[in-house]
C-alpha beads as a LAMMPS data file, in Angstrom:
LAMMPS data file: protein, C-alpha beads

48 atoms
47 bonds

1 atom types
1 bond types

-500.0 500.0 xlo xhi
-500.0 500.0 ylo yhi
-500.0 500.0 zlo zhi

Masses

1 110.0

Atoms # bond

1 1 1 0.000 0.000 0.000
2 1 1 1.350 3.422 -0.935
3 1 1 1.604 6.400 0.828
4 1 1 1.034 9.802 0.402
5 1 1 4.039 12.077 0.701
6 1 1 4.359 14.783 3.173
7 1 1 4.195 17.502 0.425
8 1 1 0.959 16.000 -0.715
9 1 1 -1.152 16.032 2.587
10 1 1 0.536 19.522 3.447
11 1 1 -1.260 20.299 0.131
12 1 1 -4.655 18.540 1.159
13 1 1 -4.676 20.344 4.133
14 1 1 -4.637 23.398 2.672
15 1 1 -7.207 22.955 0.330
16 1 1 -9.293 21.522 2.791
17 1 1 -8.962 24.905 5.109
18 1 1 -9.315 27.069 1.760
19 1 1 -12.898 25.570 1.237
20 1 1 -13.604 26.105 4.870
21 1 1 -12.967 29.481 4.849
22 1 1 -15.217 30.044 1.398
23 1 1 -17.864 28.768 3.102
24 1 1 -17.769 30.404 6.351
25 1 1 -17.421 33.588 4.297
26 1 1 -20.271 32.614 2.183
27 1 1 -22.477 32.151 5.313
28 1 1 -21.199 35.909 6.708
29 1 1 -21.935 37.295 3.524
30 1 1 -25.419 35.528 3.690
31 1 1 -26.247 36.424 6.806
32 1 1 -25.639 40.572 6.078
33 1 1 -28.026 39.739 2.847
34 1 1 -30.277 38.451 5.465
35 1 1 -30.486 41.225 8.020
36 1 1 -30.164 43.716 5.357
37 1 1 -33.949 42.325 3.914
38 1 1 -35.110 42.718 7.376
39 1 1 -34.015 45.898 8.169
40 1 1 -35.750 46.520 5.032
41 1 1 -39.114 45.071 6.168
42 1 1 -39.075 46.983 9.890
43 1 1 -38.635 50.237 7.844
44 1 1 -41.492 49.241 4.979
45 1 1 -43.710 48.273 7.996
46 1 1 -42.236 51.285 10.430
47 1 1 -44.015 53.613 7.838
48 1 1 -47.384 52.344 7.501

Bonds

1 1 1 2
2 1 2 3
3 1 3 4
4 1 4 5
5 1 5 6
6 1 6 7
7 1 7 8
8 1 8 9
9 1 9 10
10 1 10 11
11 1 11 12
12 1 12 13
13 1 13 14
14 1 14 15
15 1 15 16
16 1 16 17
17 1 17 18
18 1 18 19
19 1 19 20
20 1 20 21
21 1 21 22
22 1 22 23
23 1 23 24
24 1 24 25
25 1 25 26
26 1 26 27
27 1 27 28
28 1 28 29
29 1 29 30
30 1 30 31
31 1 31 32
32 1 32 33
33 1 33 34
34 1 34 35
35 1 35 36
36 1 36 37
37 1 37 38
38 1 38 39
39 1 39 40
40 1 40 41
41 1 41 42
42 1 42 43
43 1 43 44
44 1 44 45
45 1 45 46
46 1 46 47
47 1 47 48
C-alpha cells in the first residue's frame, strides 16, 4: 500500500482549510443579505 508524501497532505490540508474558509465567508456574507432584507421590512412596515 502506498503512501502519500508529506508535500501532498501539506497540500490537502490546505485545500481543505481554503474551502472552509469560502464557506464560512459565504455564510457571513449571507447572513448581512439576510439582516439587510429585514431591516428593510421593519422600515417598509415602520411607515405604515
Amino acid at each position: 500500500m502506498a503512501r502519500r508524501n508529506q508535500n501532498t497532505f501539506q497540500k490537502r490540508q490546505k485545500e481543505i482549510e481554503r474551502v472552509r474558509k469560502a464557506k464560512e465567508k459565504m455564510e457571513r456574507r449571507q447572513g448581512k443579505k439576510n439582516k439587510s432584507e429585514e431591516t428593510d421590512e421593519t422600515l417598509i412596515s415602520d411607515q405604515i
